[in-house]
Each structure stands twice: as C-alpha cells, then as structure tokens.
BAMARLUM-858503 format. One record per residue (C-alpha): residue in one letter; x negated, y, z. Coordinates in steps of 0.2 Angstrom, whole numbers, always signed. Example, Ala and Ser with C-alpha at 12.3 -4.5 7.8 and 13.67 -1.06 7.14 Angstrom:
{resn->A c1->-62 c2->-22 c3->+39};
{resn->S c1->-68 c2->-5 c3->+36};
// end
This chain:
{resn->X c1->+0 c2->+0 c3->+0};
{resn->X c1->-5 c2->+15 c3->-6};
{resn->X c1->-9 c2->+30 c3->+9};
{resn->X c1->+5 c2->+40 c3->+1};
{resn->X c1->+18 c2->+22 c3->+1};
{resn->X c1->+12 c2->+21 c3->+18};
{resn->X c1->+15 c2->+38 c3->+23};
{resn->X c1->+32 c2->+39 c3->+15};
{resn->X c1->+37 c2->+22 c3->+25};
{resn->X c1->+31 c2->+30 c3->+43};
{resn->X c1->+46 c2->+45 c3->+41};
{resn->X c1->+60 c2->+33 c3->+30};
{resn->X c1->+57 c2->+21 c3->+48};
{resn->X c1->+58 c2->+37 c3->+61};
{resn->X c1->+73 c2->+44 c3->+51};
{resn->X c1->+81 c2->+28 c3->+53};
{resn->X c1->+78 c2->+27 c3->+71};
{resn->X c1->+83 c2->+46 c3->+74};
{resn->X c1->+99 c2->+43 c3->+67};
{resn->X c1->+103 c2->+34 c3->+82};
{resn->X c1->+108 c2->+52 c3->+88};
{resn->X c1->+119 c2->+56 c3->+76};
{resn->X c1->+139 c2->+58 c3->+79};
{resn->X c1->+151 c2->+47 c3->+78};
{resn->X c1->+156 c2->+45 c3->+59};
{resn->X c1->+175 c2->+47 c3->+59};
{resn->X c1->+175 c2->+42 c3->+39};
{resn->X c1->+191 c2->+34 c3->+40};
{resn->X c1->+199 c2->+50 c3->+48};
{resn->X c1->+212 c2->+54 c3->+59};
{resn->X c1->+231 c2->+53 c3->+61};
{resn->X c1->+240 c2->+67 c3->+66};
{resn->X c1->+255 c2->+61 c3->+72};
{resn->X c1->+266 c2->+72 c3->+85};
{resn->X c1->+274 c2->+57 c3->+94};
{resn->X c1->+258 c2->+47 c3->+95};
{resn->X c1->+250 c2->+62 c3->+102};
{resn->X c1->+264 c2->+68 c3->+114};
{resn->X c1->+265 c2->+54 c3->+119};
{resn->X c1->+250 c2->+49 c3->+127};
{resn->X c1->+247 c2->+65 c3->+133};
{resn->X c1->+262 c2->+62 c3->+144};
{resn->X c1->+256 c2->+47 c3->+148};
{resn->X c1->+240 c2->+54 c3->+153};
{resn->X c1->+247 c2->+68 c3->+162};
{resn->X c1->+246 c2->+64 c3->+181};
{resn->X c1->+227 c2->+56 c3->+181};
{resn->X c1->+222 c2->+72 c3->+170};
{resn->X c1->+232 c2->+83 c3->+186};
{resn->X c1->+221 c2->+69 c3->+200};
{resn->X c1->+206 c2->+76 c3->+189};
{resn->X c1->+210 c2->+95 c3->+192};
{resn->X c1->+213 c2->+98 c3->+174};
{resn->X c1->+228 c2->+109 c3->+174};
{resn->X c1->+232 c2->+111 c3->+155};
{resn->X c1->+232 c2->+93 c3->+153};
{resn->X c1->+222 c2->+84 c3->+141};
{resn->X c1->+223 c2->+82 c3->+123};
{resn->X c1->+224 c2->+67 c3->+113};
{resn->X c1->+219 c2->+63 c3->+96};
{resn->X c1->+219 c2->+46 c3->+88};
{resn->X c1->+205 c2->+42 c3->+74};
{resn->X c1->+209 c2->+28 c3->+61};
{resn->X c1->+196 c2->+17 c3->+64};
{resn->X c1->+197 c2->-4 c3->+68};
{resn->X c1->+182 c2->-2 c3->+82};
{resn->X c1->+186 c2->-4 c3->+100};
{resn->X c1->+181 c2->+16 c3->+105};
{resn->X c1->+185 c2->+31 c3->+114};
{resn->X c1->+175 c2->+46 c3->+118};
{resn->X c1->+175 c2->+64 c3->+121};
{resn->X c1->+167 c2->+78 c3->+112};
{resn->X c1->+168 c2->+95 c3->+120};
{resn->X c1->+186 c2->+105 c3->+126};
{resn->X c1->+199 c2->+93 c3->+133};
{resn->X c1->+201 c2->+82 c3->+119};
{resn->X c1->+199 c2->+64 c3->+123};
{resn->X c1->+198 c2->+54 c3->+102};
{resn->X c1->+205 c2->+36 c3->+104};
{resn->X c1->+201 c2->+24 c3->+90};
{resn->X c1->+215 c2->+14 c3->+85};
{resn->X c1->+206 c2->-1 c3->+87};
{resn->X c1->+206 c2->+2 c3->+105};
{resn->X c1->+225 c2->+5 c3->+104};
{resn->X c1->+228 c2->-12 c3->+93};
{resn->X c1->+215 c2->-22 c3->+101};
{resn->X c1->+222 c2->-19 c3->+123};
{resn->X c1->+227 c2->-33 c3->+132};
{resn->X c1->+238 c2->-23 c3->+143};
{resn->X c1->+246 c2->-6 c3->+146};
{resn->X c1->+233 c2->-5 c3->+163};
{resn->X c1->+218 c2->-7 c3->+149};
{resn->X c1->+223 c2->+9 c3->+140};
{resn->X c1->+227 c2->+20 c3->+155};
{resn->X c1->+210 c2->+11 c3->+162};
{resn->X c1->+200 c2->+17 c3->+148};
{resn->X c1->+208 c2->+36 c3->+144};
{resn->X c1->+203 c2->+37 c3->+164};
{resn->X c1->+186 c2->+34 c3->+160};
{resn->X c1->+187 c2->+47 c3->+146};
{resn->X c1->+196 c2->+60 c3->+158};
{resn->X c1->+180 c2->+59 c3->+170};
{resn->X c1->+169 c2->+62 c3->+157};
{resn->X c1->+178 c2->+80 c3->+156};
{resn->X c1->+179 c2->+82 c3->+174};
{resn->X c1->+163 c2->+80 c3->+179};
{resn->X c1->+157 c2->+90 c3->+163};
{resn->X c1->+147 c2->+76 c3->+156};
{resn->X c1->+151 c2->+86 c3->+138};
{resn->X c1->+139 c2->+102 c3->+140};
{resn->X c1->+125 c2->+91 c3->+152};
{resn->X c1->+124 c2->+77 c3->+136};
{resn->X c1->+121 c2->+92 c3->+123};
{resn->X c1->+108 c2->+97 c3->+135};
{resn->X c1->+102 c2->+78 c3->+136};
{resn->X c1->+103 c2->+77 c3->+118};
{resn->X c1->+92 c2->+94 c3->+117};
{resn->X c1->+79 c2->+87 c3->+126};
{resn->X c1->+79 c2->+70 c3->+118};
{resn->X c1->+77 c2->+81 c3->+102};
{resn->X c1->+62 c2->+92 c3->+108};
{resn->X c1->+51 c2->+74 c3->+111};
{resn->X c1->+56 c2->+67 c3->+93};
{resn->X c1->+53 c2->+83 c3->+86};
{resn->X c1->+34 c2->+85 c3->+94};
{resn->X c1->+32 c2->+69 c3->+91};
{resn->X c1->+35 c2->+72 c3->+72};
{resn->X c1->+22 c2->+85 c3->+73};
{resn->X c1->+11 c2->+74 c3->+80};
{resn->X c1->+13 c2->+61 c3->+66};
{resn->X c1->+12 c2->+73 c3->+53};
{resn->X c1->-4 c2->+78 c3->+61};
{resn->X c1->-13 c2->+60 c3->+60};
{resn->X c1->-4 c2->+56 c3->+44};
{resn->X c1->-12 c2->+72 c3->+35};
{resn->X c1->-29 c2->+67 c3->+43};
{resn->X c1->-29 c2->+50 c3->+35};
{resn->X c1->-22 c2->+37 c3->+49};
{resn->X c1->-4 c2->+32 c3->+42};
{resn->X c1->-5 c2->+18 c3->+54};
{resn->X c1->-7 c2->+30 c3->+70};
{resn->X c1->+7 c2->+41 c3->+62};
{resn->X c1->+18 c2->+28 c3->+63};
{resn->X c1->+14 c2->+24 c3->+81};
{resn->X c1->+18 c2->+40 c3->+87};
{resn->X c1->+33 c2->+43 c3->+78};
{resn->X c1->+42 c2->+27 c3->+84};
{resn->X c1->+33 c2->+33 c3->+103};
{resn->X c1->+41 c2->+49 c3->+100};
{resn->X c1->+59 c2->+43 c3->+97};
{resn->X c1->+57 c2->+29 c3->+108};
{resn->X c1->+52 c2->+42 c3->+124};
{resn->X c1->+67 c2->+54 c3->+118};
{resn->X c1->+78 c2->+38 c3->+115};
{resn->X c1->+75 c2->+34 c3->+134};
{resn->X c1->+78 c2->+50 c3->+142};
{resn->X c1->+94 c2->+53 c3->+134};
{resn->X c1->+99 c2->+36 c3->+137};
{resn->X c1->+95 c2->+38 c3->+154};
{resn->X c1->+106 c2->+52 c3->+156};
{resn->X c1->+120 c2->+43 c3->+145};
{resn->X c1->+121 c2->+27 c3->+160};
{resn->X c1->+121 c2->+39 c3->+170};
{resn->X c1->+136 c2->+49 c3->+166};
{resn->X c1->+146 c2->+31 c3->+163};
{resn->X c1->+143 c2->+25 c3->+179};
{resn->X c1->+151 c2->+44 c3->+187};
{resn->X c1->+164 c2->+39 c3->+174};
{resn->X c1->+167 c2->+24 c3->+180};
{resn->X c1->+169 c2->+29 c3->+197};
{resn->X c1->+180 c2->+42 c3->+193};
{resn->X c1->+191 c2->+32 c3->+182};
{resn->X c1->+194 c2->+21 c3->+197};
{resn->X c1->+200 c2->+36 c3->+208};
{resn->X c1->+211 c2->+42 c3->+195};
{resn->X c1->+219 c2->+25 c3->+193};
{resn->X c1->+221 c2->+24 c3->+211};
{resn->X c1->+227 c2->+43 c3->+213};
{resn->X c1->+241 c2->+38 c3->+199};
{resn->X c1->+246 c2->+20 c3->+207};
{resn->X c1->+238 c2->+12 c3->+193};
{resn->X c1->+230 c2->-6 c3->+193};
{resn->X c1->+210 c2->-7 c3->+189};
{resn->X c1->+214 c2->-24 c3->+182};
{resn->X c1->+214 c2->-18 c3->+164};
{resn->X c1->+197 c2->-11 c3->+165};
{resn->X c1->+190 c2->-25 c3->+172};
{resn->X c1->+198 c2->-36 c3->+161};
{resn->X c1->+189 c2->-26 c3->+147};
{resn->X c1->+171 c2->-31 c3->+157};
{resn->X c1->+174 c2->-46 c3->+158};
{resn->X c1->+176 c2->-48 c3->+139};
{resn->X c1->+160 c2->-37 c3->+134};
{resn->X c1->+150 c2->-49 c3->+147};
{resn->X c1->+157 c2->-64 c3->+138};
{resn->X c1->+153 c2->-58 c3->+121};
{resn->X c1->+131 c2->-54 c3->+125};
{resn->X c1->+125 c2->-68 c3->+117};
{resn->X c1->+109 c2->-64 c3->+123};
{resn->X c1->+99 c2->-70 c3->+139};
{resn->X c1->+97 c2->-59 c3->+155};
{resn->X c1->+77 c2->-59 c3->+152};
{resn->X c1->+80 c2->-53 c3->+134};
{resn->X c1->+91 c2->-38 c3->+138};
{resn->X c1->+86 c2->-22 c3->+137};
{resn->X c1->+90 c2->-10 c3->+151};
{resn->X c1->+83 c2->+7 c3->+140};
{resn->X c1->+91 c2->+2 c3->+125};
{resn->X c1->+110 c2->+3 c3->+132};
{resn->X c1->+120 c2->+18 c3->+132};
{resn->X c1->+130 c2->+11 c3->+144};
{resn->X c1->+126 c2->+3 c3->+160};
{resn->X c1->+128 c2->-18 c3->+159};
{resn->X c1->+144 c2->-25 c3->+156};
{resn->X c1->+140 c2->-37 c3->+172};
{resn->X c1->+135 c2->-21 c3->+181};
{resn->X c1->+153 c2->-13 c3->+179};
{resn->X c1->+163 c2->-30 c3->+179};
{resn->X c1->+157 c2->-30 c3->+197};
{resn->X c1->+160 c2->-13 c3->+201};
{resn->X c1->+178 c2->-17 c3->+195};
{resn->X c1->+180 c2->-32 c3->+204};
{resn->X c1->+175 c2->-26 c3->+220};
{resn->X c1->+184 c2->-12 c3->+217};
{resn->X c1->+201 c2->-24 c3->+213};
{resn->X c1->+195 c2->-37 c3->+229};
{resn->X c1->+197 c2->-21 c3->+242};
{resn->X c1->+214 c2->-17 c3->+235};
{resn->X c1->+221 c2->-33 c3->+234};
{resn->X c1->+236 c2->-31 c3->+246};
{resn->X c1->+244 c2->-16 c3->+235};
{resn->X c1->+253 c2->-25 c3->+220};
{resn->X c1->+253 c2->-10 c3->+206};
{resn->X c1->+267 c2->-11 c3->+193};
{resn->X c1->+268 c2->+2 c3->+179};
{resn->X c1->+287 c2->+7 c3->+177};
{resn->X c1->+297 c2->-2 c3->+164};
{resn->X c1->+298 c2->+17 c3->+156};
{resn->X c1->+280 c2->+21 c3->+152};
{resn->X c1->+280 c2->+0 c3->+147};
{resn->X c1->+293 c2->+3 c3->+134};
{resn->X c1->+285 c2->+22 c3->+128};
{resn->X c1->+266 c2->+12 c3->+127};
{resn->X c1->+276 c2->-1 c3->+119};
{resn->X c1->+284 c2->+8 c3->+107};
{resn->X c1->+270 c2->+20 c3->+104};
{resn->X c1->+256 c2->+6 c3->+101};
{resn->X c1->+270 c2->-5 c3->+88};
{resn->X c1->+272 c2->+15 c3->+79};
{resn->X c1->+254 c2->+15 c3->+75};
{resn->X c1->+253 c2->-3 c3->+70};
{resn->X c1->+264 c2->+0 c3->+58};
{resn->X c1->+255 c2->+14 c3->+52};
{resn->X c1->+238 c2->+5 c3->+51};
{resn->X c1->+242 c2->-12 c3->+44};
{resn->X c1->+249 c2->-16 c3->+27};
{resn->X c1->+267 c2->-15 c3->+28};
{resn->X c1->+272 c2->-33 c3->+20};
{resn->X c1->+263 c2->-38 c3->+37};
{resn->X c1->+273 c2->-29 c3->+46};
{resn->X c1->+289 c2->-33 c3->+38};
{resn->X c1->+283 c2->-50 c3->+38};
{resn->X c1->+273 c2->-53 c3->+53};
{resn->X c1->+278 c2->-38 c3->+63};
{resn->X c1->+264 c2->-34 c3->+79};
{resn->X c1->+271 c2->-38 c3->+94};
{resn->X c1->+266 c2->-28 c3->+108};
{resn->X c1->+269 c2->-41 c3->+123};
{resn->X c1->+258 c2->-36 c3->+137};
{resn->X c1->+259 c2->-42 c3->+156};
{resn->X c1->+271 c2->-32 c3->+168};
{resn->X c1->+257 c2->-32 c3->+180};
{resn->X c1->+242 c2->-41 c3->+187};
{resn->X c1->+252 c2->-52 c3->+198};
{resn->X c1->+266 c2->-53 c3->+186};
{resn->X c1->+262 c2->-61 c3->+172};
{resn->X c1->+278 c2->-62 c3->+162};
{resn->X c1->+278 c2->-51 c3->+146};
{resn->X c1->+290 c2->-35 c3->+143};
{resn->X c1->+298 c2->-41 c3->+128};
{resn->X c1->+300 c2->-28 c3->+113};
{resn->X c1->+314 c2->-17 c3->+111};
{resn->X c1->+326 c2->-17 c3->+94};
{resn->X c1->+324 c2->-1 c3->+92};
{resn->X c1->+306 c2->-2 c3->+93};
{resn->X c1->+303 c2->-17 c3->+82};
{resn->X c1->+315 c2->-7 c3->+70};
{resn->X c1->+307 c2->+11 c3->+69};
{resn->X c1->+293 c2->-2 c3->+66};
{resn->X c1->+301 c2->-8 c3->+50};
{resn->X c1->+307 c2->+8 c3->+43};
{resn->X c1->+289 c2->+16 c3->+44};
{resn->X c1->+285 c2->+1 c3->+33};
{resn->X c1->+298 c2->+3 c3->+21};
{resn->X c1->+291 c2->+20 c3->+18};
{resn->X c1->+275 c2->+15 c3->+17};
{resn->X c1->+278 c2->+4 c3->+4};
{resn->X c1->+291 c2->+17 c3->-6};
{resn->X c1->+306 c2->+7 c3->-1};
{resn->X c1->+312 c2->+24 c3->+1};
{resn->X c1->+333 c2->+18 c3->+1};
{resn->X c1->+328 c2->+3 c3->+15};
{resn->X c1->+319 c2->+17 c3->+25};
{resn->X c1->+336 c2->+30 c3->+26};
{resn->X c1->+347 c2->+14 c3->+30};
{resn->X c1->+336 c2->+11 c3->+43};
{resn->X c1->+333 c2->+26 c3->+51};
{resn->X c1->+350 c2->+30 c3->+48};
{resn->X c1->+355 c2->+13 c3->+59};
{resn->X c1->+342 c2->+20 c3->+72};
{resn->X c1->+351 c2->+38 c3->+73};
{resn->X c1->+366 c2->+31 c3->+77};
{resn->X c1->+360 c2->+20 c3->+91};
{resn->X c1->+351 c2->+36 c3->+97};
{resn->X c1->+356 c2->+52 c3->+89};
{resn->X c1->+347 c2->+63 c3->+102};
{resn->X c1->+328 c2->+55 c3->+98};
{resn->X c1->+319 c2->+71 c3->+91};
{resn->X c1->+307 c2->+58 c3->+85};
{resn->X c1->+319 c2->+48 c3->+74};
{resn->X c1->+326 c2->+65 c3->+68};
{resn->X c1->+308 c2->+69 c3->+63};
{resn->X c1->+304 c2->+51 c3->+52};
{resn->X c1->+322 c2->+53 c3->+42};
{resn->X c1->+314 c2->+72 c3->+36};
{resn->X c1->+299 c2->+62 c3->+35};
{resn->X c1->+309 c2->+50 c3->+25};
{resn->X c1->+319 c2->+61 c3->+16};
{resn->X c1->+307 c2->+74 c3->+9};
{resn->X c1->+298 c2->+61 c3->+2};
{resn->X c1->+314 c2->+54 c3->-9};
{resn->X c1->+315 c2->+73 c3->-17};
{resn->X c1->+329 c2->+76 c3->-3};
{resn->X c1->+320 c2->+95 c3->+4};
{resn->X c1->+338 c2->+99 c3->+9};
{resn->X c1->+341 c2->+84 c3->+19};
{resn->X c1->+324 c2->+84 c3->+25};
{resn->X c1->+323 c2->+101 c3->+31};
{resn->X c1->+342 c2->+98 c3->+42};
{resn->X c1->+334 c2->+83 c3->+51};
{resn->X c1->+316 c2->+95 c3->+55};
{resn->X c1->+329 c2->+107 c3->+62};
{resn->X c1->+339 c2->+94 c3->+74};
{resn->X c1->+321 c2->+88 c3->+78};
{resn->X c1->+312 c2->+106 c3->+82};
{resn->X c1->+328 c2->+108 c3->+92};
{resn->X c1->+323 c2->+95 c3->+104};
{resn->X c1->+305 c2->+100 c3->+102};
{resn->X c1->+307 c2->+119 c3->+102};
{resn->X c1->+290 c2->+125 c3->+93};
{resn->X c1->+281 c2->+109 c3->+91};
{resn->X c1->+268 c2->+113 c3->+77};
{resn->X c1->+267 c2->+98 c3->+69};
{resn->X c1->+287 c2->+96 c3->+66};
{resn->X c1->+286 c2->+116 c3->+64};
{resn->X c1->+274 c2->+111 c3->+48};
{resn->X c1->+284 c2->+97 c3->+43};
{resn->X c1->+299 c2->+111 c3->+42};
{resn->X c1->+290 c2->+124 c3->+31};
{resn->X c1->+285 c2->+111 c3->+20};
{resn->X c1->+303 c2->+106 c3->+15};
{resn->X c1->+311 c2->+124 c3->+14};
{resn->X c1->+293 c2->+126 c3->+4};
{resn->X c1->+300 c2->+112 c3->-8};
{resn->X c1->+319 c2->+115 c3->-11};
{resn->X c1->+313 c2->+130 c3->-22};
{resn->X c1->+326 c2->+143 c3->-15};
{resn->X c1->+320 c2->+159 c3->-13};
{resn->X c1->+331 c2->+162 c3->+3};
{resn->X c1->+323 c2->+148 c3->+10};
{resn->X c1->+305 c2->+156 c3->+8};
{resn->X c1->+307 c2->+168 c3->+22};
{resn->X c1->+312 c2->+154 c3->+33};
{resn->X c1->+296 c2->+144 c3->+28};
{resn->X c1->+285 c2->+158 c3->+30};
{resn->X c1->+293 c2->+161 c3->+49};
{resn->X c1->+292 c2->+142 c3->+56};
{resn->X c1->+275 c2->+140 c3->+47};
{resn->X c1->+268 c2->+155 c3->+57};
{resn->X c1->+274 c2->+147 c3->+73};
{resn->X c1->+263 c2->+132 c3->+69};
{resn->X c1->+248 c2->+140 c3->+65};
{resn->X c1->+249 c2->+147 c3->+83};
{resn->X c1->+250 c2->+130 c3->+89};
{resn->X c1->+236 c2->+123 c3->+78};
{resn->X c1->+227 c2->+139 c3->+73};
{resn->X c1->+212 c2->+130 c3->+66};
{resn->X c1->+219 c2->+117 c3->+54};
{resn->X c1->+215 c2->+124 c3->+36};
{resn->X c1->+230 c2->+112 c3->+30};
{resn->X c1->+244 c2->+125 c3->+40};
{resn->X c1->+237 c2->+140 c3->+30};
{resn->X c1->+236 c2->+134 c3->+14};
{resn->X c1->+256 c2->+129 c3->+14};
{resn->X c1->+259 c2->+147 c3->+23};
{resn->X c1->+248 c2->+153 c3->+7};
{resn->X c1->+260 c2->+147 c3->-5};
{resn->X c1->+275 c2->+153 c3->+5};
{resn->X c1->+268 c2->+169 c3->+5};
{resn->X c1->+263 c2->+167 c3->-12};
{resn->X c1->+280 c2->+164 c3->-20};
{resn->X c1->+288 c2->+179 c3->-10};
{resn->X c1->+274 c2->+187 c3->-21};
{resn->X c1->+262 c2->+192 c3->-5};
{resn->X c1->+249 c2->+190 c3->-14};
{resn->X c1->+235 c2->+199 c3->+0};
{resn->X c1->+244 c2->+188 c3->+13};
{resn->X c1->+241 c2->+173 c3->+4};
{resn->X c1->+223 c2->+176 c3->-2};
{resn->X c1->+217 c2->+181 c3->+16};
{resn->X c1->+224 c2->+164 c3->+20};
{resn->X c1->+215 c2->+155 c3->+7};
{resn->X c1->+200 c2->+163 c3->+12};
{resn->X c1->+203 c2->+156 c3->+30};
{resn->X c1->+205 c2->+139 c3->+24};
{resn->X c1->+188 c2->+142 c3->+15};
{resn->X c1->+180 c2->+145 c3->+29};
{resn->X c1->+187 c2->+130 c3->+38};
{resn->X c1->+183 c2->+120 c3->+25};
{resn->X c1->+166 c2->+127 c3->+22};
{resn->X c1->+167 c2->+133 c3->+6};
{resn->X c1->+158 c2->+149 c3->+6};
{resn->X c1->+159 c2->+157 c3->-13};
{resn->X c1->+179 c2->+154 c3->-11};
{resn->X c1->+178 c2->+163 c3->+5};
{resn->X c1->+171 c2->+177 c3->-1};
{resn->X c1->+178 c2->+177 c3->-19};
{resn->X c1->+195 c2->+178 c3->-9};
{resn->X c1->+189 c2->+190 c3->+6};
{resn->X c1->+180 c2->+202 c3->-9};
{resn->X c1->+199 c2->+203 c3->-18};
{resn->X c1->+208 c2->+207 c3->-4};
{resn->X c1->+200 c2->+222 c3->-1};
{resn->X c1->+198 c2->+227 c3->-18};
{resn->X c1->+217 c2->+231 c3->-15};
{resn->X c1->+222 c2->+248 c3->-11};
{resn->X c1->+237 c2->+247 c3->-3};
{resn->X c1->+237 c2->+231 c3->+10};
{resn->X c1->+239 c2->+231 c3->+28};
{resn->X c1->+226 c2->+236 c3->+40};
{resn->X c1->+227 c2->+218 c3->+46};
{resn->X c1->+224 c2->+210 c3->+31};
{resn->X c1->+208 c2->+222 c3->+26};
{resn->X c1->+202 c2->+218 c3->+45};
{resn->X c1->+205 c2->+202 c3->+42};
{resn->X c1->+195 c2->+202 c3->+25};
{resn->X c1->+180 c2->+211 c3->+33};
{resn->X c1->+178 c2->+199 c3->+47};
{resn->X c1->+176 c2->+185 c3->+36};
{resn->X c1->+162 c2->+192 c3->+27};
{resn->X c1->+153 c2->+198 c3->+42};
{resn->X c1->+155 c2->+179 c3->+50};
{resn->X c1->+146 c2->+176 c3->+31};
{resn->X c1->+134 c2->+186 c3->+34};
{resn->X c1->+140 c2->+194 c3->+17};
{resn->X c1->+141 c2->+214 c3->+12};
{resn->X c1->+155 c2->+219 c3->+14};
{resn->X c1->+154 c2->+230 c3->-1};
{resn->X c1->+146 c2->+224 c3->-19};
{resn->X c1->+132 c2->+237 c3->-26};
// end
C-alpha cells in the first residue's frame, strides 16, 4: 500500500468510528398524528407533574421498527413505533416514557451536549495529531492515534452517558411509584435485553456501552419490585382501553393494511403483574382499526361505511369525527370533509393539527367564501405549531388565491428558511420588499429573514 492508500485508510477508519456520535437517523420519519400524540401525553401527564414539569411533556412518535425512545432538547420525549408495537404490557410503555421524563428532569439534555463537546475536543486533537505523524511520514502512527483519539473521547462521553441512565433509571422508578404504577414492565424489558447478550461476561465491554448492563438494571428493578411486593398496582381499565386503542391505531397505520384486515394486531396485554388475564380488545377499537385500513388501501366507500358505523356508536368521539374528514377529503368530498373537522375542532377547540386538517378542506372546495375561513383556522394552527413549514405553505396558497400576494410570499420565504433553502428565502424575502405598498409587518417580516441570512438587505 502505497503511503497515500495508507493515509487515506487512517481517516476513512476514524470517520467511521466518529460517526458513532452522530444523531439518531430518523429516515423513516415521523407521524404526526393528534390522537396518538394527545393521547400519550395524557397518559404521561401525572409522572411528567411527580417530575415538576408543569407544562407537561410532549410526545412525538417516529416511524421506525427499532425498539427506542429518547429525548433531544425542550420537553419532547420521540417514541419509536417499534417500542409501541413491540411492549409486552401497558406497565412497559409507561415504564419506559418514565425513564425518558428523567432524562428531562434531571437536565441530562444540556449536560450530554456538553459531554458530547468534550468527547469532540479529544477526537478533534487527536486528528491533529494524526495529521501531524501522517504528513511526517508514519501512516502507521497516524492511525494509532486517531483510533486513541476517538477511543479516549468515546470513553468519556460514554461515561457520562451510563451515567445519566442510571439517574434515569432511578427516577423512572420514583415516578412510577409517585403515579401508582408497577416497575414490572421495565424490568420485564431487562430481563429480555439480558437474555438476548450472546456474549460472555469476560468478553463484555464496560466502555463500550452507552447504557449501563442490562443485568446491572434488571437488578435494580428487581430489588426495586421485591421491596414493594405487598402493593398490587393495577392500571385502570380506562388508560388499558386508551393504550389499547392508541397502540391498535398505529398498528394499523404502520403495517400493510391486507394484514390488518386480515390478521388484525391484537393488543392483549396483562391487567397487572399479579393478574395475568388479558383485557380483551374493544369493537370499536378493532373497528377504527379496520377503517384506517380501508383508507390506506383506497377502499375509500368501505372506510365511510365504517366510520359512519363508528359515529353512530359514538357520535361525540372528536377523534372519529376527525378520520371521516380524513376519510372524506380524500374521496374529493372537501364539503363533507370540512363539516366533520368542524364537529371535531368543536370538541378540540383550537387543536392545530385538526385546525390544519380544516384549512385544507375549505382550501380544496374551491369557494371563494370559504378562503377567508381557511386563512382564519390555518392562522390558529400556525400558533400552535409555529415551526412546521407544511402550516405555512397551505396558509400561502389561501392567502394566495384571495390574491395576498406579499402575505403569501413572506410565508414561502418562512417555509424556505425552515426548510433550508436559502436562494428561495431570499428570492422571496427580496420581492416582498420590492413592493411599495405592503404592511409594516410583512416588510419587517422580510428584513428579518435576510438579516437571519446574513443577506443585504438592499441589492447594489
């Protein structure tokens, strides 16, 4: 090998090894879903209260088949739907959002950027360094101390990392116990992780973990469940039948719907630790199940009859009022649609998601008396999700075809922004104040996002 070859392989090896550090990839995106989301976030309501955080929590739920959960900054806790598909129990989910609520209350977010820093300071001299022997001829010592490098940064932010799991853990268990709910769950979680390490004892790696050992926490758990043994916890048969019905809604979301119509997921967990016996399924949840599949595989006249057979059982569930919009947009019904989005948002007075879901239907039955509407309902949900460039490119094209031309470039431009598309920003900031007469908002609006740009705000 050539002392080039060999140089080039020294930083294609440490790149590989520094990715390590790099987020999680959320490639198969995330469902926004105002049920799932409410949902959860009801359910995580009195362990996020026992944590001291007042606003609640919020929950977002990644498409993604691995068994994962983790927290990123704010008072967001991201479940993957894998770890919603893949639980045992109701006690295994609440177990593991716990964990994620301790994470935010003992600030583990801001301490692991700062870990993270550090752990990027060593690989960073250490590259230096490799540089250094590699341009004075020893490829072979390069190599050395790039993999030293990352291997020394790798190790204290790993320390740090089974660190901050462990103060998880402990709060988790607080929580749980704060909120009459069993451990079981996340021990039962444990003891699974325990039996899949196919490796020996002497083989495993203490450094190389970002978590501490599964054994390690399986007897933390146990102990934990052995010194509370005498108080039988039972979830009540009301947040069984919202996790049951929550967990079959996403199923049916996820898998292909001839297995659900087929093979439908049953969500039959224990109703307890010491009680055994499965909650069985509701009708109307095995049901909602089927309709979602029906629309998901454009048996658009099977959805309505069957949402239609839901709303009759339950004409008050905003949720079902929200699905048969849902349901009806997408048959070229806007009309329809738009009547069932209003029952719903009149059970969920400014949800932004249902509020979307309206403006996009008054959007789409093309009447110009209906634009005003849209514009009005799709401002309400930009206040609620004021970051989510999707909101303001549909408030664009309301704005648009009431011929508010500066209203709706400044709100491409924001989308730009969010979307990181920097020529469009500035293409669309540029004509908005080329306009003479517009408000003061929109030409404040303009001039701040070419100053965030770093752009003039003037072409000589």
């Amino acid at each position: 090998m050539t002392r080039i070859r060999q140089i080039r392989a020294c930083f294609v090896l440490f790149f590989l090894l520094l990715s390590t550090f790099s987020a999680p990839s959320w490639a198969s995106g995330m469902i926004r879903d105002s049920e799932l989301e409410a949902g959860f976030e009801a359910l995580s309501a009195p362990m996020a209260n026992a944590a001291g955080i007042q606003d609640g929590i919020i929950i977002r739920i990644i498409i993604d088949p691995s068994y994962n959960a983790f927290v990123a900054g704010g008072r967001t806790v991201y479940l993957h739907s894998g770890l919603l598909l893949k639980a045992r129990s109701a006690e295994e989910i609440l177990g593991v959002i716990a964990h994620e609520i301790g994470h935010l209350a003992a600030e583990h977010v801001p301490l692991r950027s700062e870990a993270v820093q550090e752990a990027g300071l060593a690989t960073a001299l250490a590259t230096v360094a490799a540089a250094a022997a590699a341009a004075a001829g020893s490829p072979d010592a390069a190599l050395g101390l790039a993999i030293g490098g990352v291997d020394t940064g790798k190790r204290n932010y790993l320390k740090t990392s089974r660190r901050d799991e462990s103060i998880a853990d402990e709060w988790a268990l607080q929580l749980l116990d704060k909120t009459g709910v069993s451990s079981f769950g996340l021990a039962e979680v444990m003891r699974r992780l325990s039996a899949q390490n196919a490796l020996p004892t002497s083989r495993q790696s203490s450094y190389y973990s970002s978590h501490p050992g599964a054994g390690q926490r399986l007897a933390t758990f146990n102990d934990h469940l052995s010194r509370n043994k005498d108080s039988i916890r039972e979830i009540s048969e009301q947040d069984m039948r919202l996790l049951q019905r929550l967990v079959s809604k996403l199923a049916a979301y996820v898998n292909p719907p001839r297995q659900t119509l087929t093979k439908p997921f049953n969500v039959v967990w224990p109703r307890s630790e010491a009680e055994q016996t499965p909650l069985a399924i509701e009708a109307d949840t095995a049901l909602y199940a089927k309709a979602i599949a029906y629309y998901q595989y454009g048996e658009m006249r099977a959805a309505r009859d069957t949402i239609k057979t839901l709303l009759e059982d339950r004409p008050d569930d905003p949720w079902f009022m929200e699905f048969a919009g849902d349901i009806h947009l997408s048959s070229g019904m806007a009309d329809k649609a738009a009547s069932y989005y209003r029952a719903a948002l009149a059970k969920r007075p400014a949800d932004p998601l249902i509020s979307l879901s309206l403006g996009r239907a008054l959007i789409s039955t093309n009447q110009p008396a209906q634009l005003a509407d849209a514009v009005n309902v799709l401002e309400s949900a930009l206040k609620g999700e004021p970051d989510w460039g999707f909101i303001k490119r549909q408030l664009a094209i309301a704005y648009g075809r009431l011929g508010k031309l500066s209203h709706a470039d400044i709100l491409l431009a924001e989308e730009a922004v969010i979307n990181g598309d920097k020529p469009r920003a500035v293409l669309l900031a540029r004509r908005v104040l080329e306009r003479t007469e517009i408000p003061v908002s929109l030409r404040s609006r303009a001039s701040d996002i070419l100053l965030s740009l770093d752009v003039p705000l003037i072409v000589e």
